[in-house]
N, C-alpha and C positions, 0 to 999 in steps of 0.2 A: 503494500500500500504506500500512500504519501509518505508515512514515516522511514521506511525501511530505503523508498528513492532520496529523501531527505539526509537519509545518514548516507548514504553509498556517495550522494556528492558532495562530500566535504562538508555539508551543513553543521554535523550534530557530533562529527567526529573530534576529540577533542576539546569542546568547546570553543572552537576555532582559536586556537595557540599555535596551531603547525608556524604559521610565517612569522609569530611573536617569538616563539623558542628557535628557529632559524636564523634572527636575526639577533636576536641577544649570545646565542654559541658565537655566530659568526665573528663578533664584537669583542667578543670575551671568550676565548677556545679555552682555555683554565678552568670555567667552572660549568663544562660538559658533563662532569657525571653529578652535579647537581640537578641540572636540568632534564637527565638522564629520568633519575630516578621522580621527580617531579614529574617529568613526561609520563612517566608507569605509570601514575595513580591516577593521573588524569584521564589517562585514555580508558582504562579500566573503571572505574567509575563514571565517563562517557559511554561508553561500551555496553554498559550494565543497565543503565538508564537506557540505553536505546534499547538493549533488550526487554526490558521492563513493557516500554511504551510500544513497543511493536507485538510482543503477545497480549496488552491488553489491548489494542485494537483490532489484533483478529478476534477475541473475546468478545469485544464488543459489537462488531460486525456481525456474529454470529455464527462464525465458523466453527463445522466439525469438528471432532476430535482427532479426525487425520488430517485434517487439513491444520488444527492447530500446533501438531507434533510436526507439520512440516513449516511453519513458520517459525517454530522454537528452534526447529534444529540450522536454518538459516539465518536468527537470528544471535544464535550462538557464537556463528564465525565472526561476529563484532566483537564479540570477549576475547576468543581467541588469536585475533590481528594486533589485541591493542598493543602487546608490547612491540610487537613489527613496525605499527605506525610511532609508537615514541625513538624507534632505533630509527626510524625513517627523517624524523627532525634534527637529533642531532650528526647522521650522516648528511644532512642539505647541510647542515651548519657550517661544518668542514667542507663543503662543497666534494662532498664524496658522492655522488649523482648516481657514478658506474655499480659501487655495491648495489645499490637498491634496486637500480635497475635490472642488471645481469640478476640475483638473488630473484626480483619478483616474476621476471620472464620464463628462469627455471620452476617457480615454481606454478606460472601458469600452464606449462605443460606437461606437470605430475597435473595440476587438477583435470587438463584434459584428458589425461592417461585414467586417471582415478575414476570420473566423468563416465567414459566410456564404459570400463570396466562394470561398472556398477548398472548401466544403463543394458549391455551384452550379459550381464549373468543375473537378468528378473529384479535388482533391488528399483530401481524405477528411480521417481523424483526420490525419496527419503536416501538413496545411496549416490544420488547426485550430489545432496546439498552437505552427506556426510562426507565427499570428496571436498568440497568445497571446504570445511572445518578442516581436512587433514593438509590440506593445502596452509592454509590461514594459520593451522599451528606449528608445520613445518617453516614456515616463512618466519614465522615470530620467535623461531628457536634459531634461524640461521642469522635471522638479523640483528637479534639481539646478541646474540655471539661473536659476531666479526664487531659489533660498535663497542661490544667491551672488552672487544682485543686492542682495538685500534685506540680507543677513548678512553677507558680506563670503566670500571663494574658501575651502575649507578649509584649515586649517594641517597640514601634517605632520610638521615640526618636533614630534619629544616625542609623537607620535601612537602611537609603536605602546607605549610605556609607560604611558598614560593608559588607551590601550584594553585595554592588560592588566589595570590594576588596573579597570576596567569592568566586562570579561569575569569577575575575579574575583569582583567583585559580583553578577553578574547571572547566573552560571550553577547557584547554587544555587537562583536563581527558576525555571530552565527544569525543573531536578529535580523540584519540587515542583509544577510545573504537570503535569507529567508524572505524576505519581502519584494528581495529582488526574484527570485526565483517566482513568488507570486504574479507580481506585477506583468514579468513576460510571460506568463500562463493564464492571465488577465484576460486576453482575446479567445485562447481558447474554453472559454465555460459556455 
């Protein structure tokens, strides 16, 4: 639904910090695994909250029970990207591009592999969107691997105060991406 295309573009992810915590590493490369571990909580607790809001609007829509097992199980892969997406900020910080890149393209082709597989041996949608999760958590596990080879482990000392004052930053950006998003979907209602 609207929420679940709401988080897939940047909306909801994060609380929109991606180019706030890109631009402060960038700034200040020294205190990356602050930002590191700030970025975890954020995204994770963005993540969590969009899964929240995305089963309780199939809920409320009034969807099946299989159909709500398949919106939980896709909206799962939010949880399991988030640390991918905070190792993805402080690799832009560094202007490390090629990791995230090379990293995300391999692992869009385990999920096509995973995808198929699941699709060729009967699991249908619910063994698609479980490829989709094992993609999401392979990728969160490569990425956040090489950013705290490269960067140093994240800090959470002071982490969830930093990411406050983040989130405060960066949730008035989600606002207004969101009205922008409205506005040009304006003509088509």
């Amino acid at each position: 639904g609207p929420i679940f295309r709401l988080y897939r573009q940047n909306r909801l992810q994060g609380f929109g910090i991606l180019g706030i915590v890109v631009k402060d590493v960038s700034q200040s490369p020294s205190k990356s695994s602050g930002y590191f571990g700030a970025s975890i909580l954020i995204y994770i607790a963005a993540s969590s909250i969009s899964f929240v809001l995305v089963v309780l609007t199939g809920f409320f829509l009034g969807y099946t029970d299989a159909k709500m097992i398949l919106v939980a199980a896709a909206a799962l892969s939010f949880i399991l990207y988030a640390p991918g997406l905070a190792s993805q900020s402080i690799l832009y910080g560094h202007e490390k591009f090629i990791y995230f890149t090379v990293i995300s393209s391999v692992g869009t082709v385990v999920y096509i592999a995973l995808g198929i597989l699941a699709v060729e041996t009967g699991l249908g949608v619910l063994g698609v969107f479980a490829a989709l999760c094992a993609e999401y958590a392979l990728l969160s596990f490569f990425l956040y691997y090489k950013t705290s080879q490269k960067f140093g482990a994240p800090i959470f000392k002071g982490a969830k105060d930093l990411g406050m004052s983040l989130s405060r930053l960066g949730i008035p950006l989600v606002f207004s991406s969101i009205l922008i998003e409205l506005t040009l979907r304006a003509d088509r209602i």
